[in-house]
C-alpha positions in Angstrom: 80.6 -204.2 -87.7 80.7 -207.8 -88.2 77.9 -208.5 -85.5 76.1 -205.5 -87.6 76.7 -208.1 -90.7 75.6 -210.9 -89.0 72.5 -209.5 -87.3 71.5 -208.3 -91.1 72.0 -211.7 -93.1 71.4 -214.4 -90.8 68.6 -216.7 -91.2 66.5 -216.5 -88.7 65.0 -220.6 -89.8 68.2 -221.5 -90.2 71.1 -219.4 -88.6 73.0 -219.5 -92.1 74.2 -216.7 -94.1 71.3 -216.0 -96.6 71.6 -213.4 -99.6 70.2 -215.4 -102.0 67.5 -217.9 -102.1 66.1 -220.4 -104.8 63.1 -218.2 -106.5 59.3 -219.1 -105.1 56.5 -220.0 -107.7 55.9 -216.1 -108.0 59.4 -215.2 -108.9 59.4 -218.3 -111.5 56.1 -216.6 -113.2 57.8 -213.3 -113.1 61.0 -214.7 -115.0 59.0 -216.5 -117.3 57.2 -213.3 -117.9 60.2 -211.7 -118.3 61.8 -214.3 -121.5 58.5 -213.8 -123.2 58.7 -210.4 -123.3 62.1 -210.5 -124.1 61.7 -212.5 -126.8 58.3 -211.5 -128.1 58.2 -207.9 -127.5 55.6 -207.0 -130.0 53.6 -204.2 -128.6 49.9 -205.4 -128.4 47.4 -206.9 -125.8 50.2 -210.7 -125.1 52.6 -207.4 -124.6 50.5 -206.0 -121.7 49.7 -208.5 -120.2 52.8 -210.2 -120.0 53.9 -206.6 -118.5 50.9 -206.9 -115.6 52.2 -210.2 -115.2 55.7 -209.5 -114.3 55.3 -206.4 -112.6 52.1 -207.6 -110.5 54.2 -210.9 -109.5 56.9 -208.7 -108.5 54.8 -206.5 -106.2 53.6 -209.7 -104.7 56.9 -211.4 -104.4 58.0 -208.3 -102.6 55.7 -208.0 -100.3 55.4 -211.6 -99.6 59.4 -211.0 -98.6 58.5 -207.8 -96.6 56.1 -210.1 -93.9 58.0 -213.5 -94.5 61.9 -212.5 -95.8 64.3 -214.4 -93.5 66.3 -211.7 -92.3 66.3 -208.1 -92.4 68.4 -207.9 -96.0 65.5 -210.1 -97.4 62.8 -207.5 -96.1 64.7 -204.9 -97.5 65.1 -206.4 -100.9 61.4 -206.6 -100.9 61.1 -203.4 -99.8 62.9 -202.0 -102.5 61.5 -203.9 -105.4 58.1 -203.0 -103.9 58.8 -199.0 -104.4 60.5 -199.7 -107.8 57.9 -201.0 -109.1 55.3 -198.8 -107.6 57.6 -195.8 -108.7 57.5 -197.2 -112.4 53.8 -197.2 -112.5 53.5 -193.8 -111.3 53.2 -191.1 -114.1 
């Protein structure tokens, strides 16, 4: 189980235990998305886009974790954002 855990977190760049990392330039424009809309959540056209904006740079952010995500808990964090967000789009 342990070598299980290991295989799963480890860095592969760096051979540390990695769960969390400091958030890229798309994850910063998806928080800052995020405030706005938090604190301006009128519904009009600064509404949707703001909404495009933070679920589009979360799509990205995910797959950029999918093809570059440091270990395999990274890819699948990516992974699973990815088909949230996808499944919240859907009808």
């Amino acid at each position: 189980m342990q070598r299980l855990f290991r295989w799963f977190f480890r860095s592969r760049e760096t051979g540390a235990i990695t769960i969390a990392q400091w958030p890229n330039l798309t994850l910063w424009i998806v928080i800052a998305a995020g405030l706005l809309l938090w604190i301006w959540p009128s519904a009009g056209k600064a509404s949707v886009g703001l909404t495009i904006v933070a679920k589009g740079g979360l799509i990205i952010w995910g797959a950029d974790e999918i093809i570059r995500g440091v270990n395999p808990w990274r890819r699948c964090l990516g992974a699973a954002v990815v088909a949230y967000e996808i499944m919240t789009l859907l009808p």
